[in-house]
C-alpha positions, -999 to 999 in steps of 0.1 A, spaced: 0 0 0 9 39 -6 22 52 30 38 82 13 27 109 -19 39 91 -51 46 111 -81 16 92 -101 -19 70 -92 -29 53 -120 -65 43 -118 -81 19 -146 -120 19 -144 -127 -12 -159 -166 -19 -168 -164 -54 -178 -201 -64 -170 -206 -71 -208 -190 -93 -231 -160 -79 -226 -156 -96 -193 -124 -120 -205 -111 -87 -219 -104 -67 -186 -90 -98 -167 -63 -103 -198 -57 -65 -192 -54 -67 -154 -28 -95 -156 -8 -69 -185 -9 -45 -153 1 -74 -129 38 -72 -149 48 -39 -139 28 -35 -106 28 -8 -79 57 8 -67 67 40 -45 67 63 -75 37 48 -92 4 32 -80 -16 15 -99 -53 4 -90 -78 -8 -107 -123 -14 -108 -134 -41 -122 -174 -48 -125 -174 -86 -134 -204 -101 -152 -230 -124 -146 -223 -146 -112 -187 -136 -114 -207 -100 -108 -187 -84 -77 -172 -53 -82 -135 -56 -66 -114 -26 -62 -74 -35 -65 -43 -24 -57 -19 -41 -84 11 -55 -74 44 -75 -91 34 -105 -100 16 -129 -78 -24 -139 -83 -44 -116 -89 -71 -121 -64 -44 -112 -36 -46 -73 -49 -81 -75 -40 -87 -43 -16 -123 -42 -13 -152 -61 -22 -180 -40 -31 -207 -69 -44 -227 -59 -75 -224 -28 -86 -240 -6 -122 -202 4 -138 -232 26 -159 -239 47 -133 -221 81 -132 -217 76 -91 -199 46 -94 -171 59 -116 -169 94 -95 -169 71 -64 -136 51 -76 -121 82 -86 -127 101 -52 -115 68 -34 -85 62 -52 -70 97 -53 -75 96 -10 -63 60 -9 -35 62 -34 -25 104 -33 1 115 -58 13 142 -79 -5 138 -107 -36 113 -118 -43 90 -151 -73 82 -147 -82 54 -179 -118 42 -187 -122 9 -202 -147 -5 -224 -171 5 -257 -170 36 -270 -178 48 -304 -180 87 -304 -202 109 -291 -237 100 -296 -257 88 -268 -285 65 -278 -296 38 -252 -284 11 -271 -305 -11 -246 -335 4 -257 -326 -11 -291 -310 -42 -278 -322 -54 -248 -327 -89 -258 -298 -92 -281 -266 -114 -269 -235 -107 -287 -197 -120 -282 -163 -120 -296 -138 -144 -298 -101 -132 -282 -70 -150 -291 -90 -182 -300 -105 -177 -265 -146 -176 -267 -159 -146 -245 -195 -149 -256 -214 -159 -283 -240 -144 -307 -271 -164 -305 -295 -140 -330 -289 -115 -349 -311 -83 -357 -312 -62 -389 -284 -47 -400 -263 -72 -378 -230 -80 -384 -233 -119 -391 -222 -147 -371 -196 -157 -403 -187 -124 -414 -173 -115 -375 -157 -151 -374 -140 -136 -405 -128 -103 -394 -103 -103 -369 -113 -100 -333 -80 -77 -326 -105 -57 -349 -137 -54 -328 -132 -57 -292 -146 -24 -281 -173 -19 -308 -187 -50 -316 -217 -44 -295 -231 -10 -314 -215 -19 -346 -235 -50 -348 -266 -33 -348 -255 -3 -364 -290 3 -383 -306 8 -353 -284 28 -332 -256 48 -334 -243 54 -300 -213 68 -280 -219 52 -245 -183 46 -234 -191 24 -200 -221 2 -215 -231 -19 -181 -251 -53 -196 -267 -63 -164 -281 -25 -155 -290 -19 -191 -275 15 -189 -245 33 -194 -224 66 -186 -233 89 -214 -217 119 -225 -232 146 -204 -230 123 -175 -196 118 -178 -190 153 -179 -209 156 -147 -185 129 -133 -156 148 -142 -167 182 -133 -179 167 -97 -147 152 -91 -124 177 -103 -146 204 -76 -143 176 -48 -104 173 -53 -94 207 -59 -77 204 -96 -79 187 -126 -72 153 -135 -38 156 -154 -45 125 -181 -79 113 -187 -72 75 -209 -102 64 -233 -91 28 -238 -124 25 -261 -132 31 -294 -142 59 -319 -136 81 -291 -111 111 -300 -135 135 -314 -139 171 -307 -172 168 -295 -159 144 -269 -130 162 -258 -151 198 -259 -177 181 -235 -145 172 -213 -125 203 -213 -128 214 -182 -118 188 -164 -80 174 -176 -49 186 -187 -46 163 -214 -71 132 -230 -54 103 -249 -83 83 -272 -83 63 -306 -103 85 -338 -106 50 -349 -122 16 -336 -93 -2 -312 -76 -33 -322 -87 -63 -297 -58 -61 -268 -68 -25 -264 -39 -7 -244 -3 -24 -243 -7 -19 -207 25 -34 -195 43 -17 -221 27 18 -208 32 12 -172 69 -1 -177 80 33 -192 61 54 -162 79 33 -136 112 42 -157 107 75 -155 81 88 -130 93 123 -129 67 127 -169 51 156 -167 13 150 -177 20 159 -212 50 138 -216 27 105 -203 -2 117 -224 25 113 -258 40 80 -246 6 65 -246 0 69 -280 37 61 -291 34 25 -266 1 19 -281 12 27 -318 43 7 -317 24 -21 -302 3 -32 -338 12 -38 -368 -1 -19 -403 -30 -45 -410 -49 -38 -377 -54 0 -389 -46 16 -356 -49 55 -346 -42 70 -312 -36 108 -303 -29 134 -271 -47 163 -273 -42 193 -250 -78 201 -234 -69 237 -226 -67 244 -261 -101 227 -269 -125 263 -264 -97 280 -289 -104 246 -312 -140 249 -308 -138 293 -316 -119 280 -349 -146 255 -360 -177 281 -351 -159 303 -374 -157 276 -405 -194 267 -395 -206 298 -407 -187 303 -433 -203 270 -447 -235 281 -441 -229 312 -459 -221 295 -490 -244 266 -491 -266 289 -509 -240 286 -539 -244 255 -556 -206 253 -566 -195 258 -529 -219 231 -520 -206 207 -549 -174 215 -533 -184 207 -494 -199 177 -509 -165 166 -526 -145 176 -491 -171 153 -471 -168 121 -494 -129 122 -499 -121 131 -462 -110 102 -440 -135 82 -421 -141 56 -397 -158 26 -386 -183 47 -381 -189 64 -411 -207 95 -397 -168 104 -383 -141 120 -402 -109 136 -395 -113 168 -390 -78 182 -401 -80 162 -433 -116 177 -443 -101 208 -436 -74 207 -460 -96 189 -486 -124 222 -481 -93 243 -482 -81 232 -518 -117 231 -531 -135 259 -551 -148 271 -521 -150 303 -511 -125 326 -498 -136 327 -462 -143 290 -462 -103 287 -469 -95 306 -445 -113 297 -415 -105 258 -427 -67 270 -424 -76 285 -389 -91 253 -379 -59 234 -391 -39 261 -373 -54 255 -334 -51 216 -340 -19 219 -347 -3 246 -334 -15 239 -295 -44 210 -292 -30 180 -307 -1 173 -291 11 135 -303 -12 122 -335 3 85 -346 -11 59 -367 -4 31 -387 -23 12 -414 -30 20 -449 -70 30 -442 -60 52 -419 -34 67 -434 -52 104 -432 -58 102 -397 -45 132 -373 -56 133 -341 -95 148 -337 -127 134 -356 -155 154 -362 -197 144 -360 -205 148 -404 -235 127 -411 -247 129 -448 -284 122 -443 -301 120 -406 -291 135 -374 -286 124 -342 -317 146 -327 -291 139 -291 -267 160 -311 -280 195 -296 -277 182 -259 -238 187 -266 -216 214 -249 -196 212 -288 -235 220 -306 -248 247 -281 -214 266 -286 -204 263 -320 -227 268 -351 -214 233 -366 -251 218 -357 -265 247 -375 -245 244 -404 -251 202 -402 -288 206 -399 -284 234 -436 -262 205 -452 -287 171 -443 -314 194 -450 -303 206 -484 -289 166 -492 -328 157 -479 -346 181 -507 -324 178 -533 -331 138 -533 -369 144 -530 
């Protein structure tokens, strides 16, 4: 146990009631290599499913079992409620104190919308495989499922953390980062903003490195909602590979060196996890400075309404159509890379204030928010750092309920563009 201030607590909330149960105890043993020491704690939440349920709170140690870093019990527990993850935080940051925090959240993830993908899917069961190793298995499938052969097909290493919404994509598209199966809820986005902003006040200060170990998650809209509350925010634009974080590679270089400042750990995560696939598993991963995100967000309401000024043109809008279709996209195809449809509206006939406030948008990722953009994989290839909400034909009528689309015009001009797509194809 921590008798004295270390220089970092690491605290992994892991919400493994789901099929990603077999997942988070693969990931605790990665921890289990490197283990605690005076400089750096490590501790750790896992919510087990099913009638391995308990909730155990541990403090991770060298080597050993794992059931011997057990600290407390806490029986079943909802990782989907917004107490429970502001709970662990509070306790580990008094139980473990240090210099600065990394606070990681583990599980899906894919963006920023936050449908109630058990409204949808309440009945459905759904599984992976991992490392020839069954988790769960799909039983049914629902329209516009992913089918039984087709995800025997794809790699798992290719669908950990989004096989659940993915699967029944048609229905949903969702950004619910802690999905909880037994509680049939999860930790949306204003709520974790709540969690964040509760904790930070309770403590005193920020949390210097807030991990998204999930997918689809490192989009402006997610980081604007979370501003407030970190230094820095490390999170893949793209869906995560199956072993997630190389977590024993990540905690071996902060016991090396202890002394990182927030922004140095923030940049070795994405180089650790980089270096950690190869360039068929399509892998992206970024640090992005979250006191730059208002100045980001300034920057984007600016190119906002310069589209909507010349959407009325029917070149400019040939143009913004042509930007939207060639920029790069994701797993979800709603998401795009926001410097790279940038540079595409900047080299289009556009006009000459859409060029310029794309080049300003360009400029404050850059030049201050994105700190550490890596990826590797020929579908990625475009990729550099933030992804940005740019459906072609519905929108998320959640979308408004975002600090990113009550501050910027970007809804606006979104609801001009889908609108304009809508009656043109009428």
């Amino acid at each position: 146990m921590a008798d004295q201030k270390a220089k970092w607590t690491v605290m992994v909330y892991l919400a493994g009631d789901n099929n990603l149960d077999g997942a988070g105890v693969v990931d605790l043993k990665e921890m289990k290599k490197v283990g605690s020491s005076q400089k750096v704690n490590i501790v750790a939440q896992f919510d087990r499913i099913g009638k391995r349920g308990a909730t155990k709170r541990y403090f991770i140690s060298p080597g050993g079992e794992l059931e011997a870093d057990v600290v407390e019990d806490l029986g079943e527990t909802n990782c989907g409620d917004p107490n429970t993850l502001a709970e662990f935080i509070l306790w580990g940051a008094v139980r473990f104190p240090a210099e600065h925090y990394l606070v990681v959240i583990w599980n899906h993830g894919s963006g920023w919308d936050d449908e109630n993908i058990y409204a949808l899917a309440r009945n459905i069961k759904m599984g992976i495989q991992r490392k020839n190793r069954t988790i769960s298995v799909i039983d049914h499938a629902t329209e516009g499922a992913i089918p039984y052969s087709r995800m025997r097909s794809v790699s798992s290493r290719q669908l950990r953390r989004a096989v659940f919404n993915t699967s029944i994509k048609k229905a949903l598209t969702t950004r619910a980062i802690a999905f909880d199966d037994d509680s049939r809820d999860f930790l949306d986005n204003i709520e974790l903003k709540n969690v964040f902003s509760s904790v930070t006040a309770k403590l005193g200060r920020k949390i210097d490195v807030i991990g998204l170990d999930a997918c689809l998650m490192n989009m402006v809209e997610v980081q604007y909602q979370l501003k407030d509350a970190a230094l820095f925010c490390t999170g893949s634009e793209e869906v995560e590979p199956g072993d997630g974080w190389p977590y024993d590679k990540i905690l071996t270089a902060l016991a090396a060196k202890p002394s990182m400042t927030p922004e140095e750990v923030s940049k070795m995560i994405v180089d650790k996890y980089i270096k950690s696939y190869k360039a068929a598993d399509g892998v992206t991963q970024s640090a992005c400075n979250m006191t730059r995100a208002h100045q980001v967000g300034v920057a984007i309401d600016g190119l906002a309404k310069a589209l909507l000024d010349g959407l009325s043109s029917s070149g400019v809008r040939m143009s913004v159509v042509q930007a939207r279709s060639q920029a790069q996209a994701y797993y979800t195809p709603q998401y795009v890379d926001l410097a790279d449809l940038c540079g595409l509206l900047g080299g289009n006939s556009t006009t000459r204030e859409i060029r310029a406030a794309s080049a300003a948008v360009v400029d404050s990722l850059f030049n201050g928010m994105v700190v550490k953009s890596g990826h590797k994989g020929e579908a990625v290839k475009n990729s550099h750092g933030l992804s940005i909400y740019f459906p072609t034909k519905k929108i998320s009528p959640l979308y408004c309920g975002l600090d990113f689309a009550q501050k910027t015009a970007w809804g606006s001009f979104l609801s001009e563009y889908v609108g304009m797509a809508g009656r043109r194809s009428a």
